[in-house]
N, C-alpha and C positions, 0 to 999 in steps of 0.2 A: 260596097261589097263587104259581105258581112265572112269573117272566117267561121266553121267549124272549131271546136275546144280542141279536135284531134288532130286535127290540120296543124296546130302550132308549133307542136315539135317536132315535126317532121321539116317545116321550114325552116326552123332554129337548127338542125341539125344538117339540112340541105345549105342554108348560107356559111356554118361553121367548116362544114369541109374544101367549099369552094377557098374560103379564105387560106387555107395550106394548100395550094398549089403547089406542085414541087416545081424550085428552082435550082433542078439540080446542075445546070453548067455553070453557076456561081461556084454553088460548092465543091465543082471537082476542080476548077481553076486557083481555088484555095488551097484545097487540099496539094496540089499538083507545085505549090510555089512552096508551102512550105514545107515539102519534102526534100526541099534539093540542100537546104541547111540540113538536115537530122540524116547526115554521115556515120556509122559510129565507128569506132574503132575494138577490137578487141584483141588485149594483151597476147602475146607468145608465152605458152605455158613453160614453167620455170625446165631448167634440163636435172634431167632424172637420175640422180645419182645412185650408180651398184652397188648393191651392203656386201661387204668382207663376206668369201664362204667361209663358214666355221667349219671345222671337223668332230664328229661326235663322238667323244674321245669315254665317255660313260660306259660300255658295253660290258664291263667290269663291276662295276658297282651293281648294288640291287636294286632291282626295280622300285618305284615307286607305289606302285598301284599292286605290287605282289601282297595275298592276304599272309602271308611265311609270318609275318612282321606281326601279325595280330594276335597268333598264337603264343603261349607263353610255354618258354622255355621247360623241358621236360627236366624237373633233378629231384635228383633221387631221395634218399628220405636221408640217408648220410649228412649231406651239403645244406638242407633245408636249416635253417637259424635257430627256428623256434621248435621245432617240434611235432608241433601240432598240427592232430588235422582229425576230421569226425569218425566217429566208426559206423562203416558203410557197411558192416553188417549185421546191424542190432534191429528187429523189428521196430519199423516207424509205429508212433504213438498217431492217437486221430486226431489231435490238435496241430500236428505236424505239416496236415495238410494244408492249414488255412495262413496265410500272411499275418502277422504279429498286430497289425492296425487292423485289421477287422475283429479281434480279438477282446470280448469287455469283462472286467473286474467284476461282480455286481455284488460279490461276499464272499463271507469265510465263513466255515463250520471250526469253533473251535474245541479243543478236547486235546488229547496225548501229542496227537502231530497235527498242525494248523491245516486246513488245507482250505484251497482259493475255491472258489465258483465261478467258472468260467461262460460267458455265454457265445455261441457263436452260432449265426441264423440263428431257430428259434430254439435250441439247445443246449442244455447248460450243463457244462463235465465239472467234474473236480480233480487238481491237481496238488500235488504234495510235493514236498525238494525231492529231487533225483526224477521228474517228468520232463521228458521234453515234449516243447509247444515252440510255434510259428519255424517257419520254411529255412530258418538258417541253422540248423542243429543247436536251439535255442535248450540249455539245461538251468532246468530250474532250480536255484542257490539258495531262495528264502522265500517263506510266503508267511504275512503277518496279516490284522486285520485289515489293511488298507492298502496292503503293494503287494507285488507278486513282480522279483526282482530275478532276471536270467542272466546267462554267461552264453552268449553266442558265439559261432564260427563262421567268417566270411573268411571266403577266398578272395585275395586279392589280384594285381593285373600280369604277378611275376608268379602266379601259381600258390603260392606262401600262405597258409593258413591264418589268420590275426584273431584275436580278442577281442569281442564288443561287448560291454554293460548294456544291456537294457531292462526296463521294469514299465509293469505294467500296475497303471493305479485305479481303486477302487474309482466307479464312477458312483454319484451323486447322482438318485434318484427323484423327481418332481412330484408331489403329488398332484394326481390331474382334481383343476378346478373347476367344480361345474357350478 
């Protein structure tokens, strides 16, 4: 007797599953002995000791989270150390409006009083000593061919007026290479 080719692994797979018979009252009498050793035990959790009541003795002090603390003290112009502080009512100049780092050098016109060329966006002013420019009542001290040096006024975090140097320098132009 001759097989069919199709016939064959259906026989291959009909004698493979006979061969896993399940014998399973082996395996529960196995399973059933070694379970009588695997007892476990599990520890008494430690005893739970009660923390001290504090009393919240703070209700006096100042808040933490209050903003009172961020504002800087109000004093008067008497008490003040230095002096100084801007005149808040001089007409703002229009370089005034723009931050002192967006602010470029690109020349000087010279003649009787030196003055800078300023460019910011695509616009270019001219400044002479006694202008102010950039957002800190920045006053302009000196202006030569290649610097344009101010005397500004920051407030600092106890109200107090301070002195800062800053100067702005000609920048160096590239000629473009085609």
């Amino acid at each position: 007797m001759k097989l069919s080719p199709s016939a064959v692994p259906v026989l291959v797979a009909a004698l493979l599953l006979g061969g896993c018979a399940s014998d399973e009252e082996n395996i529960q009498a196995w399973m059933a002995e070694e379970a009588k050793g695997m007892r476990g035990t599990v520890k008494p959790l430690p005893e739970i000791k009660p923390f001290p009541i504090v009393e919240y003795d703070a209700e006096s002090l100042p808040s933490p989270f209050s903003t009172e603390r961020l504002v800087p003290e109000q004093r008067t112009a008497a008490s003040s150390g230095s002096g100084l502080k801007p005149d808040m009512d001089r007409r703002k100049e229009p370089l005034e409006s723009y931050p002192l780092e967006s602010l470029t050098m690109v020349g000087a016109l010279l003649g009787k009083q030196t003055e800078a060329l300023i460019r910011v966006g695509g616009t270019i002013h001219t400044v002479r000593v006694g202008n102010y420019m950039g957002q800190d009542f920045g006053l302009v001290t000196a202006v030569t061919e290649t610097e344009v040096k101010l005397r500004e006024l920051v407030e600092d975090v106890n109200g107090e007026w301070t002195e800062r140097s800053s100067s702005l320098l000609l920048q160096e132009q590239q000629e473009n290479k085609r």
